[in-house]
SERO-4910 file (N, C-alpha, C, O; in steps of 0.05 Angstrom, whole numbers):
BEGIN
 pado doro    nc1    nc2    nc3   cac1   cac2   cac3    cc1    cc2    cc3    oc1    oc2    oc3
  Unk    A     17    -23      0      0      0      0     18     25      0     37     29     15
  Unk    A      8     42    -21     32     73    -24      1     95     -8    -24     96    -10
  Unk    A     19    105      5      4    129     16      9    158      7     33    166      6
  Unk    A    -12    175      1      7    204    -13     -5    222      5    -29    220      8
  Unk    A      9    245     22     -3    260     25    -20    287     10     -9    299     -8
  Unk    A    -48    295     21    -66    319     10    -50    350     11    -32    361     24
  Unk    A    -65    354     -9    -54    393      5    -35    396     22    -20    377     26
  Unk    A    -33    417     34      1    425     53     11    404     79     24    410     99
  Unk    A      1    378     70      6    355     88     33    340     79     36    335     56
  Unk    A     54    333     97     79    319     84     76    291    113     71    292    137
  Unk    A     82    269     94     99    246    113    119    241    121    135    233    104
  Unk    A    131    243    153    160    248    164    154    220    171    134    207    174
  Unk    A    183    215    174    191    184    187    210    194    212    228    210    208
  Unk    A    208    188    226    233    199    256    257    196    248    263    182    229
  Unk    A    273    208    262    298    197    271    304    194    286    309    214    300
  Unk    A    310    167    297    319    163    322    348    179    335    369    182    322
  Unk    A    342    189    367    362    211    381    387    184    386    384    160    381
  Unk    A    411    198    398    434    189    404    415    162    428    392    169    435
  Unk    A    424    139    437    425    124    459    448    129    478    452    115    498
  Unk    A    459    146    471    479    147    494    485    175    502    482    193    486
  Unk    A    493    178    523    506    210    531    524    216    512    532    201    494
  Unk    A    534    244    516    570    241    516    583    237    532    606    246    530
  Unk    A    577    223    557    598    215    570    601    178    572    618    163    582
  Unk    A    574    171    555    574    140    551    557    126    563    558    101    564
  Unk    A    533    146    575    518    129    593    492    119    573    481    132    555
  Unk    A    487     99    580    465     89    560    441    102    568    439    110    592
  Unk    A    420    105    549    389    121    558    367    102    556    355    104    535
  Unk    A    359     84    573    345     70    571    312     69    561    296     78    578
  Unk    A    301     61    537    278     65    524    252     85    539    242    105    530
  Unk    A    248     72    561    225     77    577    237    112    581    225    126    566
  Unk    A    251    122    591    260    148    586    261    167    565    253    190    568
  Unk    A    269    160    549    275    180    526    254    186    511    239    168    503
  Unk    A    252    207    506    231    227    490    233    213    464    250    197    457
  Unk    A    209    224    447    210    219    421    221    241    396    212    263    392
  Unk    A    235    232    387    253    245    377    237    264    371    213    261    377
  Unk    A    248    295    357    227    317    341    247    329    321    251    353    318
  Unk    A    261    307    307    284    302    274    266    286    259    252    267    267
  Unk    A    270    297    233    255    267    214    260    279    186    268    300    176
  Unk    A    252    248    177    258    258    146    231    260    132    210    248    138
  Unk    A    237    278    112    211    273     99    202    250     77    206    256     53
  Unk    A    196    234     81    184    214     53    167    215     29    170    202      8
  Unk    A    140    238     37    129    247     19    113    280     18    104    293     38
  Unk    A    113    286     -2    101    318     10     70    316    -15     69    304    -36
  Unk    A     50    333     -2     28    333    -14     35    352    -47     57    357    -56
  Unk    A      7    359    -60     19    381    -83     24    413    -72     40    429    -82
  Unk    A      5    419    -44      6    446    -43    -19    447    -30    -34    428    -29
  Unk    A    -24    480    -18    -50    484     -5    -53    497    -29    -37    497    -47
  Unk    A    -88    516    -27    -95    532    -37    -99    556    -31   -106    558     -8
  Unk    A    -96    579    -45   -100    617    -36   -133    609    -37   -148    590    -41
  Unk    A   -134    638    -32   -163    656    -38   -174    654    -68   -197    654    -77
  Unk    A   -148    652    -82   -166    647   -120   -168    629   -128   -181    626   -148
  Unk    A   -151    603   -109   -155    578   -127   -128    566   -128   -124    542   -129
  Unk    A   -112    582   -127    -84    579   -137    -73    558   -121    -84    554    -99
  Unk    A    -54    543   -128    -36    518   -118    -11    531   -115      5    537   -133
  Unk    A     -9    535    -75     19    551    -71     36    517    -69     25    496    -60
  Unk    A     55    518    -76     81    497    -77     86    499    -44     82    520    -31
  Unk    A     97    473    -33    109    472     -1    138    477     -4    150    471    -24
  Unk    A    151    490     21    190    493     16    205    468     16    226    463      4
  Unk    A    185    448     34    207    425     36    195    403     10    180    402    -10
  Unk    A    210    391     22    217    367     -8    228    343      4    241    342     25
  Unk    A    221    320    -14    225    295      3    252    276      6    265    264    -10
  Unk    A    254    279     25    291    279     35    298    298     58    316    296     75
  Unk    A    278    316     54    303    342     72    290    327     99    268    317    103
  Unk    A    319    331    116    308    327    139    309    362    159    320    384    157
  Unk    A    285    348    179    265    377    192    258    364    213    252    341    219
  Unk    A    264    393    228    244    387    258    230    390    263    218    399    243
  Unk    A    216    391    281    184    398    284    177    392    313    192    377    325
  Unk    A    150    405    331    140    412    352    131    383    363    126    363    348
  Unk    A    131    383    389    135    358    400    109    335    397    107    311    394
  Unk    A     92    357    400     61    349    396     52    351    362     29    343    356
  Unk    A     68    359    346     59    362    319     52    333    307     61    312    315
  Unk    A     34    336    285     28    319    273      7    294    277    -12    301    291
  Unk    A      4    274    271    -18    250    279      1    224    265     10    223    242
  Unk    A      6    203    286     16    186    289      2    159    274    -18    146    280
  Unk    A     24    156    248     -1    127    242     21    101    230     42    109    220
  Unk    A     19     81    231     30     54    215     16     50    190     -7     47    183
  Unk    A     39     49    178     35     41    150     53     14    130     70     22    114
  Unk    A     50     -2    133     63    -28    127     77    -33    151     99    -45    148
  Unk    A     69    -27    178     84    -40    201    102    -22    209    115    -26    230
  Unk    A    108      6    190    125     31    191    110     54    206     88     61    197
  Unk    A    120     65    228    115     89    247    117    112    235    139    123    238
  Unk    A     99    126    219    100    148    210     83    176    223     61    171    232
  Unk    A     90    196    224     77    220    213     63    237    200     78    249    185
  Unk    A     35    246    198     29    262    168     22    291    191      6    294    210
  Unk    A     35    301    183     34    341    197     34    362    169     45    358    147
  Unk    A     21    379    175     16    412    158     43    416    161     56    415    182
  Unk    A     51    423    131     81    436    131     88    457    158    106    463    174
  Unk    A     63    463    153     64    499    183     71    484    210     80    496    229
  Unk    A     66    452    210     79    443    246    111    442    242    125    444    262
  Unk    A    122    440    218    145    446    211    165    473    222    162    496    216
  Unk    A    185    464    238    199    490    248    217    498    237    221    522    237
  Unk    A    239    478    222    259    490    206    273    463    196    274    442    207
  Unk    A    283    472    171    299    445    151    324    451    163    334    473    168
  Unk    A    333    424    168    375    414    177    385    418    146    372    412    126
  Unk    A    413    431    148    438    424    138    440    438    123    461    439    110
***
């Protein structure tokens, strides 16, 4: 099953954070936050203006981005933990 995102909707996949300190200590699962890095896998075509018009989204599928801790709606898709969030929960593209 291929999933595409609608309008100004994109699919992030996580990235998982470091497991360890920098000093070497391991972070055990039940602790650690969920990451808020990801990549993007798919981006919709665009929202719409006031005339109709199809504005284009900045990101593109690859860039990796972060995003708000609570952003987005959590779903599986072939057994895969994904993301679908409004470009706008989007806070800024890495690299």
């Amino acid at each position: 099953m291929k999933i595409r995102p609608l309008q100004d909707r994109v699919i992030v996949k996580r990235i998982d954070s470091e497991q360890k300190t920098k000093g070497g200590i391991i972070i055990p699962d039940t602790v650690q936050e969920k990451p808020q890095e990801g990549e993007i896998i798919a981006v919709g075509p665009g929202g719409r203006d006031e005339s109709g018009k199809v504005i284009k989204l900045d990101v593109k599928k690859g860039d990796r981005v972060l995003f708000g801790k609570w952003s987005g709606t959590d779903v599986k898709v072939e057994g895969e933990d994904l993301l679908i969030m409004k470009e706008s929960d989007i806070m800024g593209i890495l690299g």
